[in-house]
MDTraj code that builds the backbone (N, CA, C; nanometers):
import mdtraj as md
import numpy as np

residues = "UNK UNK UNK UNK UNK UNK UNK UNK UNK UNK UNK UNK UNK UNK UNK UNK UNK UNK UNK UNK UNK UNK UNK UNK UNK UNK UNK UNK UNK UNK UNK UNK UNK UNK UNK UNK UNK UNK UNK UNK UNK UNK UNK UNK UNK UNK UNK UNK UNK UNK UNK UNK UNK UNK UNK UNK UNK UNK UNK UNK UNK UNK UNK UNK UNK UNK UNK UNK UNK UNK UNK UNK UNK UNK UNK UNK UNK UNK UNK UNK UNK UNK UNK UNK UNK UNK UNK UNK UNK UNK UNK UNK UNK UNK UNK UNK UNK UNK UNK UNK UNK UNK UNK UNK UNK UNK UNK UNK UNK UNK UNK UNK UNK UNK UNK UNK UNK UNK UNK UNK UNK UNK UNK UNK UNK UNK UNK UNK UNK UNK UNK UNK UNK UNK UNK UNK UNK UNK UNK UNK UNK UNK UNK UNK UNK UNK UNK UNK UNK UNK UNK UNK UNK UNK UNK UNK UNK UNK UNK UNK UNK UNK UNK UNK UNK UNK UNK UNK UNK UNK UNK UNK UNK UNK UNK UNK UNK UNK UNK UNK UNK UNK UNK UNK UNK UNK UNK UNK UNK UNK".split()
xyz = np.array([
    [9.5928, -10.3548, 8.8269],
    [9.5574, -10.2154, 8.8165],
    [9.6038, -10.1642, 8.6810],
    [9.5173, -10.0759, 8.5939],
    [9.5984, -10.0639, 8.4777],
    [9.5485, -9.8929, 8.4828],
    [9.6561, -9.8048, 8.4631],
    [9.6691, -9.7086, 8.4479],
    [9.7101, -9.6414, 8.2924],
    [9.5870, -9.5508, 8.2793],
    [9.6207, -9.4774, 8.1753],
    [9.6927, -9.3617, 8.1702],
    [9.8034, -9.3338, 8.1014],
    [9.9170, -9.2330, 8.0608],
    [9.8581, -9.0962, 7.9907],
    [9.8671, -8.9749, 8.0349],
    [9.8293, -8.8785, 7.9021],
    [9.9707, -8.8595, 7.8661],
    [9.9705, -8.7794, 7.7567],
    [10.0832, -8.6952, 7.6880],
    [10.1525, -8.6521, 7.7776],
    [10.1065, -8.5654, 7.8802],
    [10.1502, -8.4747, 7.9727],
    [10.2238, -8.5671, 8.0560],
    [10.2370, -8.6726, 8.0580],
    [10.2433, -8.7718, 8.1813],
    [10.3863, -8.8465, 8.1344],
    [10.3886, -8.8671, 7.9990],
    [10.5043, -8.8748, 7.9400],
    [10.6131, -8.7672, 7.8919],
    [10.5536, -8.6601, 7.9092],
    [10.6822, -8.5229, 7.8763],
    [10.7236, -8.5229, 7.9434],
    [10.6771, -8.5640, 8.0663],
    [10.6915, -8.5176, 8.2355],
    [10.7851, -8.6173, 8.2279],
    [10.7952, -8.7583, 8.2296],
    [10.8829, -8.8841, 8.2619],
    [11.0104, -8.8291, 8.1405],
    [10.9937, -8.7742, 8.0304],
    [11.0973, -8.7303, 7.9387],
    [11.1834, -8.6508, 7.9924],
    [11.1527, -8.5533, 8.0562],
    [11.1777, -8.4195, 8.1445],
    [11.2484, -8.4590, 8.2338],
    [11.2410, -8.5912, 8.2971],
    [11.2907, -8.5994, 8.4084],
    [11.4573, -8.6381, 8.4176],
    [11.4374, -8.6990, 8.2491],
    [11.5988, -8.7581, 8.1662],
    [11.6507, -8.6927, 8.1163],
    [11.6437, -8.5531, 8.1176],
    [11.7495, -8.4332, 8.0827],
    [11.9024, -8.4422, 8.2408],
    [11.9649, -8.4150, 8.1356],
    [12.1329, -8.4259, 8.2517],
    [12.1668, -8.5738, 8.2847],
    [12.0901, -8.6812, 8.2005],
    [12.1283, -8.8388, 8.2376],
    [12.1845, -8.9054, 8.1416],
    [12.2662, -8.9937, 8.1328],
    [12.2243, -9.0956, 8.0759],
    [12.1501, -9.1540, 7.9982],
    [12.0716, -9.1220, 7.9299],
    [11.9213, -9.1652, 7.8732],
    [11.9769, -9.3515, 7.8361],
    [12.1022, -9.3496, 7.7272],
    [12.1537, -9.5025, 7.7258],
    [12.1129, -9.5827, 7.7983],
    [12.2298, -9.5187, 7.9181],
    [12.2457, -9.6135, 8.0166],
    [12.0988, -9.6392, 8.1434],
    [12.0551, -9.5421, 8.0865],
    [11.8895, -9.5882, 8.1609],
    [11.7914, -9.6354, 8.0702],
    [11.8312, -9.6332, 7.9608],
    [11.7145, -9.6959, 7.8597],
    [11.7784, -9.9173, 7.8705],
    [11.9013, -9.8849, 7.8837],
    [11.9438, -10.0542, 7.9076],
    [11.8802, -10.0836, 8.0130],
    [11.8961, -10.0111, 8.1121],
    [11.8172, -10.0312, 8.2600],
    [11.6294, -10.0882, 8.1942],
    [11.6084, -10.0041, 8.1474],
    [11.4098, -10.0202, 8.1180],
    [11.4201, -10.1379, 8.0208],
    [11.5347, -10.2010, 7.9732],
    [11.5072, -10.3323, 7.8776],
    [11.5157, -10.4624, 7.9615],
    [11.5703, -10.3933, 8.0830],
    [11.5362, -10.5032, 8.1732],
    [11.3844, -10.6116, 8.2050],
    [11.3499, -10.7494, 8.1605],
    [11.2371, -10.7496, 8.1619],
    [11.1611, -10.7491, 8.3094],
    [11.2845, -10.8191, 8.3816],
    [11.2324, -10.8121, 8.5613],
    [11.2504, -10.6702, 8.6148],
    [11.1364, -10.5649, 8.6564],
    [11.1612, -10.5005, 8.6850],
    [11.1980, -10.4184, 8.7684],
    [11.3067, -10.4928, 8.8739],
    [11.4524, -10.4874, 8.9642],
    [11.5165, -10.5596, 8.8953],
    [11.6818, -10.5493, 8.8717],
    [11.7455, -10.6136, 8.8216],
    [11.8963, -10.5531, 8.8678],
    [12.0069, -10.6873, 8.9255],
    [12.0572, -10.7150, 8.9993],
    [12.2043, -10.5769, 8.8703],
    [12.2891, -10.5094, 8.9694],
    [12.3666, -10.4515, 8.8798],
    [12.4442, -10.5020, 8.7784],
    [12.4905, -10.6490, 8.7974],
    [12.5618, -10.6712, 8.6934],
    [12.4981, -10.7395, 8.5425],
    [12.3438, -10.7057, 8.5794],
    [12.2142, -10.7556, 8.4759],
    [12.2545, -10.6294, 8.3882],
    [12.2422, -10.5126, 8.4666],
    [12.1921, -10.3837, 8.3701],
    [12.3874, -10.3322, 8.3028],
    [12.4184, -10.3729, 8.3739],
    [12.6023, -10.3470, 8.3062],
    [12.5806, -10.4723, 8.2002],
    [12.5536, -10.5617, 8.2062],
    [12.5354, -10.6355, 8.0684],
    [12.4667, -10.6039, 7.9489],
    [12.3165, -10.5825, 7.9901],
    [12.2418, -10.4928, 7.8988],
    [12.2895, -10.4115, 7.8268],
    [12.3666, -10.2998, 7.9237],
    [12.4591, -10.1691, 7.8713],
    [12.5449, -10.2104, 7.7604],
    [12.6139, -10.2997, 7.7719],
    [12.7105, -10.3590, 7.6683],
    [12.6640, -10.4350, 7.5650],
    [12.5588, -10.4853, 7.5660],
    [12.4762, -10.5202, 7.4573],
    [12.4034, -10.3838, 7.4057],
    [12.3943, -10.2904, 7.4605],
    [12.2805, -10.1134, 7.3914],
    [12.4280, -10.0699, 7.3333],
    [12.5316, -10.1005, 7.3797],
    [12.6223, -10.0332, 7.2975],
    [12.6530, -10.0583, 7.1737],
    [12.6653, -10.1453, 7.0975],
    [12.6483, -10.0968, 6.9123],
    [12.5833, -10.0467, 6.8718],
    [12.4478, -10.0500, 6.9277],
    [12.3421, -9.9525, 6.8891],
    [12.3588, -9.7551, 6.8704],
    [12.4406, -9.7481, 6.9947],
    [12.4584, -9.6400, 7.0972],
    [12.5722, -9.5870, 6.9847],
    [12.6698, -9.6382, 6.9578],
    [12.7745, -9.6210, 6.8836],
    [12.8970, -9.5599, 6.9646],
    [12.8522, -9.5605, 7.0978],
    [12.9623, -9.5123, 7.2402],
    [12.9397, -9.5855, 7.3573],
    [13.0177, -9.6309, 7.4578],
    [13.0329, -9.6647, 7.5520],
    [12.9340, -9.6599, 7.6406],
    [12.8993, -9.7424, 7.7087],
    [12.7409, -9.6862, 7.7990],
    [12.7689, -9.7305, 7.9246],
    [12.7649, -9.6183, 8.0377],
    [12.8184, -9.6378, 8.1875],
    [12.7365, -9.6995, 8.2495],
    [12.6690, -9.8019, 8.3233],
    [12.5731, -9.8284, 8.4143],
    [12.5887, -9.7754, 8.5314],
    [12.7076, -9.8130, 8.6183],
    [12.7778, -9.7316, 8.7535],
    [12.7506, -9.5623, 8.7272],
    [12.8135, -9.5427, 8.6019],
    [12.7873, -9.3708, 8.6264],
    [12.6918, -9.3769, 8.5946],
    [12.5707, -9.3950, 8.5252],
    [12.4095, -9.3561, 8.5143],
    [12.3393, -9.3737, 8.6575],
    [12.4003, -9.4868, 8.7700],
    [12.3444, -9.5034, 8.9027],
    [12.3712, -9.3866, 8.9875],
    [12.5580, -9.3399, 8.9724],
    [12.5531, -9.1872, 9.0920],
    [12.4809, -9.0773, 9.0493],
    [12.4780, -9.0844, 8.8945],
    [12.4366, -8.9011, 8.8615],
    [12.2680, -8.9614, 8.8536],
    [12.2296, -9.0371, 8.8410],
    [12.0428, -9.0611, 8.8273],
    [12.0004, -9.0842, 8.9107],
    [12.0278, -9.0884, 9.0784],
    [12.0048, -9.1658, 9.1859],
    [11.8542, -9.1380, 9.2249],
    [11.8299, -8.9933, 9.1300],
    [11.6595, -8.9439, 9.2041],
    [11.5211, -9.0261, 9.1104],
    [11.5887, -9.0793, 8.9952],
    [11.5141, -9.1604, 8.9065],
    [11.5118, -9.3232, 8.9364],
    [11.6010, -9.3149, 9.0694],
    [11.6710, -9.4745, 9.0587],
    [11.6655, -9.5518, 9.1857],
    [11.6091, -9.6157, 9.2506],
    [11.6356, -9.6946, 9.3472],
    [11.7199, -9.8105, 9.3622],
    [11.8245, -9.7741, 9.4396],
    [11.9549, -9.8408, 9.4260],
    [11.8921, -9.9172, 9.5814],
    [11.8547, -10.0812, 9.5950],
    [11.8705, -10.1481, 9.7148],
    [11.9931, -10.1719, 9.7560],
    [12.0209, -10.2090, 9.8794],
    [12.1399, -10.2321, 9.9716],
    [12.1859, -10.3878, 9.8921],
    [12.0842, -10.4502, 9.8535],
    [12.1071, -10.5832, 9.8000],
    [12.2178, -10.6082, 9.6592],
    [12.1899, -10.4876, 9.6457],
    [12.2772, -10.4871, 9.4653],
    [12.1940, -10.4619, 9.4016],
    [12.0509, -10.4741, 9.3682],
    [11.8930, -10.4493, 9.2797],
    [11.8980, -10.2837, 9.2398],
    [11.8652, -10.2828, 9.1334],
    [11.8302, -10.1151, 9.1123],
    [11.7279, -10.1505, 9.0133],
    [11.6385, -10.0587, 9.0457],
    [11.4598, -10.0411, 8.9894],
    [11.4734, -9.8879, 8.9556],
    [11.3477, -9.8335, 8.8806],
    [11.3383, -9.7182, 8.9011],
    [11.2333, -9.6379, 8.9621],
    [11.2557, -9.5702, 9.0042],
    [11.1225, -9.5298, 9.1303],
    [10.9919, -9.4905, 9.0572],
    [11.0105, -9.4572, 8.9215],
    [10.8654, -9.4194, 8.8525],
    [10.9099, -9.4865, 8.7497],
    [10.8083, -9.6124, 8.7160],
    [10.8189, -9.7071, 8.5828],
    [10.7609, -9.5689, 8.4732],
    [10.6955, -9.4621, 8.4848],
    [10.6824, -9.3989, 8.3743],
    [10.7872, -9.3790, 8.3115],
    [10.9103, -9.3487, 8.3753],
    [11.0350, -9.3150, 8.2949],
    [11.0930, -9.4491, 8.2347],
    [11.0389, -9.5166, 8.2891],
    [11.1040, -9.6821, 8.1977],
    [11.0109, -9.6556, 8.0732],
    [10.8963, -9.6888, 8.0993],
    [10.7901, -9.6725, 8.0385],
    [10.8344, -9.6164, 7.8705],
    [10.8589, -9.5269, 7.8704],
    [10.9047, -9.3784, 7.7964],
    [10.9892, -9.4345, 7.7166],
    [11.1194, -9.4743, 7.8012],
    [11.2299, -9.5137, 7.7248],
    [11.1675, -9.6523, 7.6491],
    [11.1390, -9.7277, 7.7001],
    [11.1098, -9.8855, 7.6392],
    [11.0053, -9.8509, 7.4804],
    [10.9094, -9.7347, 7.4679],
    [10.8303, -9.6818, 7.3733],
    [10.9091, -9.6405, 7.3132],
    [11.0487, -9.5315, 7.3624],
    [11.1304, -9.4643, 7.2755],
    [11.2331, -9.5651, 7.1797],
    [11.2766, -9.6941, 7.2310],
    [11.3206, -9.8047, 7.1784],
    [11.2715, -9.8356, 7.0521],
    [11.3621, -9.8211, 6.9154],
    [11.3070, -9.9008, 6.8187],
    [11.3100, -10.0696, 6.8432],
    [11.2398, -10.1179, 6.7709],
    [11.1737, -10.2767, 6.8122],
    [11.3447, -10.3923, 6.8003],
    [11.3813, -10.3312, 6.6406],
    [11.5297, -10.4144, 6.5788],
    [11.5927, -10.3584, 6.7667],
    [11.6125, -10.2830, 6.7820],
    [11.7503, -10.2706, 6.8670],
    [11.6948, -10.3060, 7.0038],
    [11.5870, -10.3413, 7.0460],
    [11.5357, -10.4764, 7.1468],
    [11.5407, -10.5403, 7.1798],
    [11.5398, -10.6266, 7.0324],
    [11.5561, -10.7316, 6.9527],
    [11.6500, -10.7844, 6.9554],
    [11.7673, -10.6749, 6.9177],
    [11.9124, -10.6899, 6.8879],
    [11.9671, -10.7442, 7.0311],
    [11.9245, -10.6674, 7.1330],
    [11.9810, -10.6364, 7.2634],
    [11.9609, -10.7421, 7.3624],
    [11.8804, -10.8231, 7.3124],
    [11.7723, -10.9638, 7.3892],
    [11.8517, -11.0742, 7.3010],
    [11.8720, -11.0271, 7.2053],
    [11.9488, -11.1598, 7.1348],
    [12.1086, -11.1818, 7.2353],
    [12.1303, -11.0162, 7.2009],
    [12.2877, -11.0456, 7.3028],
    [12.2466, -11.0684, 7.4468],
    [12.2082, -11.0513, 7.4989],
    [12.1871, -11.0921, 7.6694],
    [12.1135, -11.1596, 7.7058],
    [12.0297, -11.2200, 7.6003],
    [11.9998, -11.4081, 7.6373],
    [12.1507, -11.4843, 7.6170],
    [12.1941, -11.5081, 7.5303],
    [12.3134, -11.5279, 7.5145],
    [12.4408, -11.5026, 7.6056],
    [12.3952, -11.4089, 7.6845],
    [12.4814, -11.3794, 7.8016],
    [12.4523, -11.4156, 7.9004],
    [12.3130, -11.4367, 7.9143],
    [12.1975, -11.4774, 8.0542],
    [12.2352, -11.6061, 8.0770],
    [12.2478, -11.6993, 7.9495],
    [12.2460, -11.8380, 7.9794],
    [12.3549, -11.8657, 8.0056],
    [12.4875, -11.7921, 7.9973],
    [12.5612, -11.8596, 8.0568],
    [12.6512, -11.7853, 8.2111],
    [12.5296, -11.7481, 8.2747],
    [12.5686, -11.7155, 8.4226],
    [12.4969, -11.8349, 8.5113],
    [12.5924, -11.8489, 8.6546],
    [12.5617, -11.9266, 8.7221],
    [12.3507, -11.9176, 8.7748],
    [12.3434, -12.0581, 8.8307],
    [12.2193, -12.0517, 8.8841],
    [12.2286, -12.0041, 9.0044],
    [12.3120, -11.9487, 9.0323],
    [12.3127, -11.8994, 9.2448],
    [12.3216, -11.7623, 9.2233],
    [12.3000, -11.7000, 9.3166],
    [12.3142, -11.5148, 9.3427],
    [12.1935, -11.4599, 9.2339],
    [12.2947, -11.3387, 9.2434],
    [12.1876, -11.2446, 9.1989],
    [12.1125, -11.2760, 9.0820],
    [12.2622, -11.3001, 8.9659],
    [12.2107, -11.2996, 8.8387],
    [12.0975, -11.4349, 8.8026],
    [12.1966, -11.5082, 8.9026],
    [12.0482, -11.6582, 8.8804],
    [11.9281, -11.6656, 8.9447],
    [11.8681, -11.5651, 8.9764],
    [11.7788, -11.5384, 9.0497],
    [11.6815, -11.4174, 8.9394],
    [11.7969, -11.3589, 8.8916],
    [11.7364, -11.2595, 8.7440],
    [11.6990, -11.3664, 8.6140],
    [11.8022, -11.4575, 8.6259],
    [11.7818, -11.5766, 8.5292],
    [11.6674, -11.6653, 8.5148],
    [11.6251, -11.6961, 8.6436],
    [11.5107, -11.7630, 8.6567],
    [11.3642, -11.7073, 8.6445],
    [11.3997, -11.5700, 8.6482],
    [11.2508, -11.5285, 8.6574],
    [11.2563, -11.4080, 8.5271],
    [11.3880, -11.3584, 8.4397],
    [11.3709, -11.3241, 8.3144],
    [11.4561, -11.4148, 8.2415],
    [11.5078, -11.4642, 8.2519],
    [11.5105, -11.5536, 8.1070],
    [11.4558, -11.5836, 8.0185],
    [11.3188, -11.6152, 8.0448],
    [11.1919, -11.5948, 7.9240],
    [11.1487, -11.5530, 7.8747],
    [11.1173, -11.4260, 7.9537],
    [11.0492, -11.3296, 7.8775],
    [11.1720, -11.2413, 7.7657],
    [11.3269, -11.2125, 7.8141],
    [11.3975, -11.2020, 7.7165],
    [11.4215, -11.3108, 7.6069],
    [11.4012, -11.4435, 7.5893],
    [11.4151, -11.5263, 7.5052],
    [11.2880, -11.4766, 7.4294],
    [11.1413, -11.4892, 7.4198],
    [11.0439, -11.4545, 7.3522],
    [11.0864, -11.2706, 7.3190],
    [11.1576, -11.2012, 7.3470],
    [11.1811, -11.0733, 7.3008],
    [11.2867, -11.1133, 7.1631],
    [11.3713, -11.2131, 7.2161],
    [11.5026, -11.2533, 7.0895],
    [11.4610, -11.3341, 6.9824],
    [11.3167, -11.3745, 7.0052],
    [11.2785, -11.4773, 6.9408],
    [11.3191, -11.6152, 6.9485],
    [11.3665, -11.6549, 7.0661],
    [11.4393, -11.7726, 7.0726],
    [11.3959, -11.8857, 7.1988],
    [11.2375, -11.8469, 7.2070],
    [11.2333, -11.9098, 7.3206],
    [11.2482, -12.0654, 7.3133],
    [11.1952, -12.1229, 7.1869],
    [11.2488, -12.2380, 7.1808],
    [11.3184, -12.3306, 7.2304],
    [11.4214, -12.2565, 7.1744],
    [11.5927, -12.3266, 7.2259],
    [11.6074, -12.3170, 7.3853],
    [11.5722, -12.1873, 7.4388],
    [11.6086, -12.1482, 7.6295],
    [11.4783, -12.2380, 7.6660],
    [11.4284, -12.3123, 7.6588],
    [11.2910, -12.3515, 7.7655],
    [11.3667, -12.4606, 7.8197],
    [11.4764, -12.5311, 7.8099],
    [11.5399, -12.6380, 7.8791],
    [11.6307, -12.5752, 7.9833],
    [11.6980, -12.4500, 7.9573],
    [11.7589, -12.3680, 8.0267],
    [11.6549, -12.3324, 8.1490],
    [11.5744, -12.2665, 8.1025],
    [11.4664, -12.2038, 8.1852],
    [11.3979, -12.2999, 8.2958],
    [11.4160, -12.4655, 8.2532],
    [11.3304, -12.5322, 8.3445],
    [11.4687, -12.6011, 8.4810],
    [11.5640, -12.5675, 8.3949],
    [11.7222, -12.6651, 8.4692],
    [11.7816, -12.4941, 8.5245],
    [11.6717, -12.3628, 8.5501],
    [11.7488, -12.2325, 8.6260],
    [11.8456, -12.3092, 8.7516],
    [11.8096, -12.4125, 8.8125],
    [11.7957, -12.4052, 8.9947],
    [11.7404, -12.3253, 9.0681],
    [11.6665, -12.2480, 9.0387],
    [11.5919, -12.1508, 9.1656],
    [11.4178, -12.1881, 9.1194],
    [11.3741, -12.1490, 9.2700],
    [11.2218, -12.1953, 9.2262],
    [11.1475, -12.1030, 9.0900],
    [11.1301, -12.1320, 9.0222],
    [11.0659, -12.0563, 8.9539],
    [10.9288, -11.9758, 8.9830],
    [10.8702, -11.7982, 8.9665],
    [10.8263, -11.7677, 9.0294],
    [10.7038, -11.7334, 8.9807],
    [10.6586, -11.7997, 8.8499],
    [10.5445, -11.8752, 8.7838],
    [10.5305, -12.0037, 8.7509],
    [10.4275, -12.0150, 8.7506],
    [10.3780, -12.1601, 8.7018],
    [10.2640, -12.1975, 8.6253],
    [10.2717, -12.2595, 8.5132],
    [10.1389, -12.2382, 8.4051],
    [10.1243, -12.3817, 8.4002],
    [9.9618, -12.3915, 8.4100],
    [9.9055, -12.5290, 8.3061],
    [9.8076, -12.5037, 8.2066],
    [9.8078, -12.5276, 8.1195],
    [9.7252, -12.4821, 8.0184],
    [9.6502, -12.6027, 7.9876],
    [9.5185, -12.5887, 7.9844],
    [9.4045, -12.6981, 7.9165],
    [9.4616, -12.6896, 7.7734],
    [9.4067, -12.7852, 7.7279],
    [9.4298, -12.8208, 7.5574],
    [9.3210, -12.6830, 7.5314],
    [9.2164, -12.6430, 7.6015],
    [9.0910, -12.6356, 7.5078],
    [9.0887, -12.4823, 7.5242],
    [9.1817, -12.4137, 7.5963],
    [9.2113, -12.2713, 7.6562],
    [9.3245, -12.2390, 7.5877],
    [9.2901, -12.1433, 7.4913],
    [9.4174, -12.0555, 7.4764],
    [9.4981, -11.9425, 7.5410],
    [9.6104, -11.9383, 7.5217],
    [9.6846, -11.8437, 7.6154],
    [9.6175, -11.7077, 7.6303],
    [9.6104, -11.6350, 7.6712],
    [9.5622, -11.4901, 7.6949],
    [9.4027, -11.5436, 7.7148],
    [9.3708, -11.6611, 7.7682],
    [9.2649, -11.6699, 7.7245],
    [9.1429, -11.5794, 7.9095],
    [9.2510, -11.5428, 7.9776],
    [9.1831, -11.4421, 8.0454],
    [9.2401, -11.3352, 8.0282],
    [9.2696, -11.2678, 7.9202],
    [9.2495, -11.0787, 7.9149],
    [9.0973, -11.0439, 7.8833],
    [9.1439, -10.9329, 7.8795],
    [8.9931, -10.9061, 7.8520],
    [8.9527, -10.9254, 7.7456],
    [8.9774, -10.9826, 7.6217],
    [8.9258, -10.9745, 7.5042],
    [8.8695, -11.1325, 7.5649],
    [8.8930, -11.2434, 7.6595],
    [8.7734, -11.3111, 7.6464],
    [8.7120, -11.3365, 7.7706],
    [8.6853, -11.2385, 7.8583],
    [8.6110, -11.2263, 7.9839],
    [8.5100, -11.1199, 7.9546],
    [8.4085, -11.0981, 8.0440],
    [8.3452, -10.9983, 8.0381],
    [8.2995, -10.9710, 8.1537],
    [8.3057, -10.7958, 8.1647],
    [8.2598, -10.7725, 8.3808],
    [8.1198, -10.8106, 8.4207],
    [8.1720, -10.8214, 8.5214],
    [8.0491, -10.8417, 8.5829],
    [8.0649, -10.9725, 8.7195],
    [7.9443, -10.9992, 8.7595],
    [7.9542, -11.0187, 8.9360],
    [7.9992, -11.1809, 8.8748],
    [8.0876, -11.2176, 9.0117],
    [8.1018, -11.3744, 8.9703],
    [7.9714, -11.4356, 9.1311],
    [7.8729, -11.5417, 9.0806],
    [7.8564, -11.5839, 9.1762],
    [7.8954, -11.6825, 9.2568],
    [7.9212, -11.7771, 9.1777],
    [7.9769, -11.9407, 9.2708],
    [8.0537, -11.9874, 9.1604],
    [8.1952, -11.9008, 9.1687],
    [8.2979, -12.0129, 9.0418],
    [8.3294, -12.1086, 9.1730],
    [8.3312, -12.1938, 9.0664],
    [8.3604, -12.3677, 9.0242],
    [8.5334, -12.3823, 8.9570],
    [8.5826, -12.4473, 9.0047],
    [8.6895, -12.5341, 8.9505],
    [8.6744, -12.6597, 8.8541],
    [8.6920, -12.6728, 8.7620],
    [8.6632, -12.7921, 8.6720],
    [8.7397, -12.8786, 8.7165],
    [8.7311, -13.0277, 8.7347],
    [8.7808, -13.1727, 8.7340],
    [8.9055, -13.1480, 8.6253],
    [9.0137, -13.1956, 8.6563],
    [9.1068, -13.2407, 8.5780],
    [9.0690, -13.2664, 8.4598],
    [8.9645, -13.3801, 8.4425],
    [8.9241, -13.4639, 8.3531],
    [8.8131, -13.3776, 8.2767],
    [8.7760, -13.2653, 8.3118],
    [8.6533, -13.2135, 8.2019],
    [8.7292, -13.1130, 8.0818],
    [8.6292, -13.1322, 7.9881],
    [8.6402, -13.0946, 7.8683],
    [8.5621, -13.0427, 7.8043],
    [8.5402, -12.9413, 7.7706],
    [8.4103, -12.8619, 7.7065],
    [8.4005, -12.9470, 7.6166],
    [8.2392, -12.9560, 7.5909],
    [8.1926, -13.0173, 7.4173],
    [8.2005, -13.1943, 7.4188],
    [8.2564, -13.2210, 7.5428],
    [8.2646, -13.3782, 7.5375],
    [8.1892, -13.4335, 7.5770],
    [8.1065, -13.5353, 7.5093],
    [8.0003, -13.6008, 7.5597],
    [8.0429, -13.7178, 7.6485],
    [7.9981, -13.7235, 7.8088],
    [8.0316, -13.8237, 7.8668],
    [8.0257, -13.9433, 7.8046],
])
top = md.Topology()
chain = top.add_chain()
for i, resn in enumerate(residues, 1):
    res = top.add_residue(resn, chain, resSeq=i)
    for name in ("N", "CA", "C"):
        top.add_atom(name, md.element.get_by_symbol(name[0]), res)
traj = md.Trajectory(xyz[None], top)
């Protein structure tokens, strides 16, 4: 489903971060899984802090934000309207992202594979490594998480990645898709 934002739609999610935290909820929206276990977003926090140039509460951004915030019984906190993530993650300059993914990959990789955080580990670890630029190095990490991982990609040689957004599909009715053979290859002459 992809939803379009007006202006109005974002003053409104801005509006809603007066009397908060904005910090300590903007570490929250750099989260790339979007639930993330509390001691994910208290890490984050401590990585937004050089940026911040002050201390950044996660615990206190959870009691005083609780109407922006869905706190599960599990330990998980999400926020009840991704517009306000939304907002903040746009309001984010790119360096201090950047900066912030560098420190908490670095922190990611070295938490256990069990509980919460290895369960945040397994299913963002990646996408924060490609934010730090470092996916490289984490893809051995990423495949040795221990938890099932909660994608799975095969890529043809002959398909590039994104190669279903829309820039290379076009609408319209499907009648009888087909699965290709392992073995086929566009352009190859039997």
């Amino acid at each position: 489903m992809v939803t379009l934002q007006s202006a109005t739609g974002r003053e409104r999610a801005e509006q809603q971060l007066v009397g908060t935290d904005a910090d300590a909820l903007r570490a929250l929206a750099l989260a790339e899984v979007r639930r993330a276990p509390l001691a994910v977003w208290k890490a984050l926090a401590q990585a937004l802090e050089s940026h911040t140039g002050r201390a950044v509460d996660a615990t206190a951004a959870l009691r005083s934000a609780d109407e922006l915030l869905d706190a599960g019984g599990d330990g998980w906190v999400s926020f009840r309207d991704e517009r306000v993530a939304e907002s903040l993650r746009h309001a984010t300059d790119p360096d201090v992202v950047r900066a912030v993914s560098l420190a908490f990959v670095d922190w990611l990789r070295n938490q256990p594979a069990t509980g919460a955080t290895g369960r945040y580990r397994a299913q963002g670890l990646a996408m924060h490594a490609v934010q730090a630029g470092r996916f490289g190095e984490t893809a051995a990490d990423i495949a040795a998480a221990g938890q099932r991982l909660p994608w799975r990609v095969r890529w043809a040689h002959w398909r590039p990645p994104g190669a279903l957004s829309a820039t290379f599909i076009r609408p319209g009715p499907l009648d009888r898709p087909l699965v290709a053979p392992d073995e086929y290859s566009p352009g190859e002459q039997p």
